[in-house]
N, C-alpha and C positions, 0 to 999 in steps of 0.2 A: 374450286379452282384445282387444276392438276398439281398434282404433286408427288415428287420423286423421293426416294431413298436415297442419300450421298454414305455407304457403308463403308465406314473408316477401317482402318487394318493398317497397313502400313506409311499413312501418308496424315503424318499429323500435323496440317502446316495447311495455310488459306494461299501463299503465293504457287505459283509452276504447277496448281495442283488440275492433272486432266479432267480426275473422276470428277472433282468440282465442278468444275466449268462445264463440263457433261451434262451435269445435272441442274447448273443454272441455265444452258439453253435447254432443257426439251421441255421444264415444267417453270409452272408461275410461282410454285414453294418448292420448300426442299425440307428432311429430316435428316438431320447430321446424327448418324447414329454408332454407336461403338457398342459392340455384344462382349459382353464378357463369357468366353464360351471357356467353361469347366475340363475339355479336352486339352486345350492349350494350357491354362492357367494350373492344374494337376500333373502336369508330362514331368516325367524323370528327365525332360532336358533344360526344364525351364528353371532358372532362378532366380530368388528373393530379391537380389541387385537388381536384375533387370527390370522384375515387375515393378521394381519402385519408382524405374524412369521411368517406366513404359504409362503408371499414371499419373506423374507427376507432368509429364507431357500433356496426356489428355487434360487435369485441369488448365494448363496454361492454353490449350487449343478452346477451351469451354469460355475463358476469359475474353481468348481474339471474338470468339463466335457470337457473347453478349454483347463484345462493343458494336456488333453491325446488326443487333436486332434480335439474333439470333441466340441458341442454347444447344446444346450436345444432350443426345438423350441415351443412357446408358440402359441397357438392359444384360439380364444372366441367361444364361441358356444357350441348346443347341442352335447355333447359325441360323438353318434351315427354317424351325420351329418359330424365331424368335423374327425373324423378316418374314416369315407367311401370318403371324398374328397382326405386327405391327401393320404390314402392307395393307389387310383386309380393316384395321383400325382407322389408320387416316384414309382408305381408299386411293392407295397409293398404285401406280401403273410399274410403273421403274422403277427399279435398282440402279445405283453405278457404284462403282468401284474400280480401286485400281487392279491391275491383274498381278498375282504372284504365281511363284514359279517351281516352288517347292511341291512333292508329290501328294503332303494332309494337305494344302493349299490346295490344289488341282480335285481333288477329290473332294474336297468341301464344297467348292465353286459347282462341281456338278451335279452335285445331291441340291444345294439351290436353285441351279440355271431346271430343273425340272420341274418344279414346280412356280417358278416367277420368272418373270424376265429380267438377269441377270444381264448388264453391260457392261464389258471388261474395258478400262481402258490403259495405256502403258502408263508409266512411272516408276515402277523399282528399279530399273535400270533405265539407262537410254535407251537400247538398242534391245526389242526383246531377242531371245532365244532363236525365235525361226526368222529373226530379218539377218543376222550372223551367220553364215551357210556358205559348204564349200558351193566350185558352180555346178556339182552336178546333185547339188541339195542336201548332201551327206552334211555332219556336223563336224566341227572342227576338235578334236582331242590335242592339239597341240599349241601352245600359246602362241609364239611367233606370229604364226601364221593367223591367226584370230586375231589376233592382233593388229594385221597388215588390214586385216578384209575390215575391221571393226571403222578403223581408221578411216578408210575410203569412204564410211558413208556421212551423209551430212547431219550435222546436229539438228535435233528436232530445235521449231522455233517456242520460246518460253508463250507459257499458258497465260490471257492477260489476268491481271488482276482482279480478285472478286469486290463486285459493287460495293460501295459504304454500308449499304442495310441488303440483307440476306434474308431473306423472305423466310418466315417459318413459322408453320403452324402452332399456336399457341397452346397448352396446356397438354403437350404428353407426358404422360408418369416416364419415370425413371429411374433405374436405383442410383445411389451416391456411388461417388468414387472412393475406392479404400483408400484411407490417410494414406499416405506415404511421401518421404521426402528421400531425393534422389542421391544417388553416390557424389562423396565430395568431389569433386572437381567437373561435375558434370550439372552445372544447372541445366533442367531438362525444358523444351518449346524452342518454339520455331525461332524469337527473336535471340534465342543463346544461341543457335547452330548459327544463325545469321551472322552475330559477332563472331564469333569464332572461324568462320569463314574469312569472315575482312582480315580482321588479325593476323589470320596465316597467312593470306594472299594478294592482300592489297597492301600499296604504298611502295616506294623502292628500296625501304630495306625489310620487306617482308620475310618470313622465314620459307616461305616456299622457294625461294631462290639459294639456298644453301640445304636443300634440302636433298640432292643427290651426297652431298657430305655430311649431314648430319641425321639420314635418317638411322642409320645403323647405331648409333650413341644412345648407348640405354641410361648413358649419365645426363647429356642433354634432350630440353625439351623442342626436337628438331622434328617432328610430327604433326600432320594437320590435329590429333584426339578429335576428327569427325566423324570417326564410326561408328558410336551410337548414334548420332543422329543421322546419318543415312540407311541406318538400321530400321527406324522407326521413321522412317519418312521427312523428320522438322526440318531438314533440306533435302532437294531433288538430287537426282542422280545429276540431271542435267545441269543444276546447278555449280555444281561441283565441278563439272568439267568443263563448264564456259569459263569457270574462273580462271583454271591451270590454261585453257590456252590463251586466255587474257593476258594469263600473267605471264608465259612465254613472250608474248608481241613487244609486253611492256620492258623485258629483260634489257639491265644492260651492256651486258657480255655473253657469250659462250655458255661459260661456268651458271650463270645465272639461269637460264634461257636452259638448261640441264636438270636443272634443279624441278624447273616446272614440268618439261618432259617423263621426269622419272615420277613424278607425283600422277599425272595422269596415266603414267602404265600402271600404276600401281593401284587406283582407280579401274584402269580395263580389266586386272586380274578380276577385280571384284565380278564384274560382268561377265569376264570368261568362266569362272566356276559357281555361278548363277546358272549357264548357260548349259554345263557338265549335269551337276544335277536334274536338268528339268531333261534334255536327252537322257539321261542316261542314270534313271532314279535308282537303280539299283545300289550305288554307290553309299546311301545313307546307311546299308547294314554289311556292304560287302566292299572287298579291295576293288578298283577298278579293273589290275591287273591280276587276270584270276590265277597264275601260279603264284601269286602273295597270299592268297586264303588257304595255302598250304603250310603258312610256315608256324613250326613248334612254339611258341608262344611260352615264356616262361610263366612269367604270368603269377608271380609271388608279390601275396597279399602286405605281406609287412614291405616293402619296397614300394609299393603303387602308395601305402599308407604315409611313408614316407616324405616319398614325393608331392602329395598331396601337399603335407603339414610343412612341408619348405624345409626338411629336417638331412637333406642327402648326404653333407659335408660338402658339398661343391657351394662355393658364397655365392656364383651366379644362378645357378638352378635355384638356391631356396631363397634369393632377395625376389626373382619375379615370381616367383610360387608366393611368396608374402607379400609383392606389391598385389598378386589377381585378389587371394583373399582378403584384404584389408580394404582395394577401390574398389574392384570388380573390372578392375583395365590390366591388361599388362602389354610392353612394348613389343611391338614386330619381331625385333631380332629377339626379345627374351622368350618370344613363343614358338619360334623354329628351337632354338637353343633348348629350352625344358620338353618340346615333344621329343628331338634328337633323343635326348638323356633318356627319357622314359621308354621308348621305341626300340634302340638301338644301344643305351649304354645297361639299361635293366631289361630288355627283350619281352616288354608288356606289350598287348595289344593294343592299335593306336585306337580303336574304338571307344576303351577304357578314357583316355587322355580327353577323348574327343566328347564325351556326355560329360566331364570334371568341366571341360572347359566351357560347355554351353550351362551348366548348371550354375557358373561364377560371373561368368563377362556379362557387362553391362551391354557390349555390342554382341552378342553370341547370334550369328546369323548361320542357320542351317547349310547355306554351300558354301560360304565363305571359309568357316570353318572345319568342314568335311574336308574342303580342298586343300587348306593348309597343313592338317595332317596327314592326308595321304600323301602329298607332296614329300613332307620330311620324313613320314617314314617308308615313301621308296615305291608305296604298294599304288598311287592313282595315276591318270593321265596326265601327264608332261612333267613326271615324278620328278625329284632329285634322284638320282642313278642309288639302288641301293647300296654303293659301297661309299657314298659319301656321309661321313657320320662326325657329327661336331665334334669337336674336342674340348668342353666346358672350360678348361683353364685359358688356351688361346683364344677363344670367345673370350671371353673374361677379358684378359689381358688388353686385348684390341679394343673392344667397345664399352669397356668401363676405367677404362687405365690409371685411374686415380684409386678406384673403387668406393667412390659417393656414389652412386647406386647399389653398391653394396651395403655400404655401411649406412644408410637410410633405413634398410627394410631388413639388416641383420643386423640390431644393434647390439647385440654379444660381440661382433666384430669389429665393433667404432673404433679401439685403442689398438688393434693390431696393424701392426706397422705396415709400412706400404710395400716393402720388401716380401711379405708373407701373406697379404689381402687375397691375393688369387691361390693360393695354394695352404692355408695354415695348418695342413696336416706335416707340413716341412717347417715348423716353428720351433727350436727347443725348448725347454723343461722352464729354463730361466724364461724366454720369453714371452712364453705363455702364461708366466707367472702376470710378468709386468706387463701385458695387458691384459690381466681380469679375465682368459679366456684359457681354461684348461678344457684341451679336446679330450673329446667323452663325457664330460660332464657341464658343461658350459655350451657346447659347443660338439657337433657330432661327429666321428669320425667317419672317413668316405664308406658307405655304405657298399661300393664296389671301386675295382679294379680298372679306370678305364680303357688303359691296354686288352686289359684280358676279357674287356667288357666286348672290345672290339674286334677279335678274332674270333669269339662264340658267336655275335651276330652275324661277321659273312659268312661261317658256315653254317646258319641257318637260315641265312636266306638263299646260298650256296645249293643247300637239301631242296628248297621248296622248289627253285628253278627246274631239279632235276627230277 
């Protein structure tokens, strides 16, 4: 009987899914397969957090895949190697797969599609890269506008559902999947992202409708937390954005009906710097804006070390430096807020920040994250202007104002009063006593000046301009 290859990577979910259905029409079986390829799983970008969802997923995708007949067959090895052995083992014709957009991604795919026939189909985003284009085909480097064109086009229609029994040949070896269980708060598969989807966006007092005001509150939990799982595929892009505009139609005000709005641009960012990278790959090792690969770079190891360990003396820098290491998640605004710091108040290279942060987050996606740091620090396409540079204590102030987010992930800081929570280096002697927090020893003193932080960075971005 024919039988195709269904080669999992980013799409680890039986509903919306294309490659699937791909490959339930063109053959009478199929082999759901996941390579554990040594290139990806060894990268100085990948981390321990993430590989843990990343298998904790594929068990629960192995479990959907028993209940319909079917099994996941795991093998190790080069991509290439390991689909031209299996292929010639079952007597397999096709491949399918969903298509990624990163540049090892694009080069993988091509060292396969030569030797088998490889079938790309979409799914990591809605909208691939070359249907987003200005009209005279150029690519778009600036969001608005990508945004305007992205808008205009129509939602793909959802992929139906795969049959109750999934056809698959019986008896291929496979290695096991390494133990592992997933970061707390992140149960990993398809039917978690599913809940978590409703939760955020269904019903009329969903959170997706106060979400234009409470996504910035690093206190409250005012966030879909669906970017692991649109990372790894256990919900579709497009699902994700039928919901937001569901949930606009459903809105029952203005204010609500915003809420949903701002969730689905935030959503097109996603696809706009998917979009950046696959144009324009050079960005993975360099500034977009090449008089930014000029600038002096301080680049002092005990202050990145610092930063790392959550140790700055600013409470908001080191509570989401100690929320990424302890979940392996940290909030939106806490991740412009600590690249700011590291970029712009210690003058490290955002590169630095940007392999710390793929090496931690459980969602660590190669554009997503390239683009949120060049963004904040100044150097990529549709950049923050580089004289825009946070100010850690007004962050602070604004989006933790109580400081339980602080004092959650600093708890040397639990007893310091709420007059001093944003600032305790302005504590006296007595103070510090009675709350159990003597800085320098308890607690670290500001490691820099952020004034004086902030006139050494415009004139070093100043020099590289010129």
């Amino acid at each position: 009987m024919p039988i195709s290859i269904w080669w999992i990577r980013r799409d680890l979910r039986l509903s919306d899914n294309p490659a699937l259905q791909a490959a339930l029409q063109h053959d009478s079986q199929i082999v759901p397969l996941f390579i554990l390829d040594p290139s990806i799983l060894n990268s100085p970008f990948v981390g321990e957090k993430r590989k843990a969802f990343l298998f904790a997923g594929l068990a629960e995708l192995n479990a959907a895949l028993q209940a319909r007949g079917s099994y996941l067959v795991v093998r190790a090895g080069e991509p290439a190697e390991v689909l031209s052995g299996l292929a010639s083992e079952v007597g397999s014709r096709r491949i399918f797969a969903q298509e990624d957009y990163s540049p090892f991604a694009r080069k993988r795919d091509q060292r396969v599609g030569r030797e088998r026939s490889l079938e790309l189909t979409p799914g990591v985003v809605v909208h691939p890269p070359g249907s987003v284009l200005k009209d005279d085909g150029d690519p778009y480097t600036v969001f608005t506008p990508y945004s305007r064109k992205w808008r205009s086009l129509e939602l793909p229609s959802p992929v139906p559902a795969p049959p109750g029994q999934i056809p698959t040949p019986p008896g291929i070896s496979g290695e096991a999947l390494p133990d592992s269980s997933p970061p707390a708060g992140f149960p990993a598969g398809e039917a978690a992202a599913q809940e978590r989807l409703d939760a955020f966006a269904s019903g009329e007092g969903a959170p997706v409708f106060r979400y234009a005001e409470d996504r910035n509150r690093v206190d409250l939990q005012g966030t879909s937390g669906l970017s692991p799982y649109l990372r790894f595929g256990m919900l579709s892009a497009r699902q994700a954005v039928s919901a937001a505009r569901q949930a606009e139609q459903r809105a029952s005000d203005k204010q609500a009906a915003k809420g949903a709005q701002v969730w689905l641009s935030e959503l097109i960012w996603r696809e706009f710097y998917t979009a950046i990278l696959y144009h324009f790959p050079r960005v993975r090792g360099q500034s977009f804006r090449a008089e930014y690969g000029r600038i002096r770079w301080a680049n002092d190891q005990a202050d990145f070390e610092a930063w790392c360990a959550g140790r700055t003396g600013y409470p908001l820098v080191d509570a989401a430096m100690r929320q990424l290491a302890q979940t392996g998640w940290m909030h939106n605004r806490s991740r412009m807020v600590v690249a700011s710091f590291l970029t712009k108040d210690l003058l490290i290279d955002w590169r630095w920040g940007e392999q710390w942060f793929m090496q931690h987050l459980v969602d660590g996606d190669p554009a997503a994250n390239n683009g949120g740091w060049q963004w904040t620090a100044g150097t990529g396409t549709d950049a923050a202007p580089y004289f825009r540079i946070f100010n850690p204590v007004s962050q602070s102030m604004r989006h933790d104002p109580q400081g339980t987010y602080i004092r959650k992930y600093v708890p040397e800081l639990g007893a310091v009063p709420d007059d001093y929570i944003h600032e305790p280096w302005k504590m006296p002697a007595d103070v510090q006593a009675g709350a159990n927090c003597i800085l320098g020893q308890d607690y670290p003193e500001q490691i820099v000046d952020h004034r004086w932080a902030r006139e050494r960075t415009l004139a070093a971005y100043k020099q590289a301009r010129e």
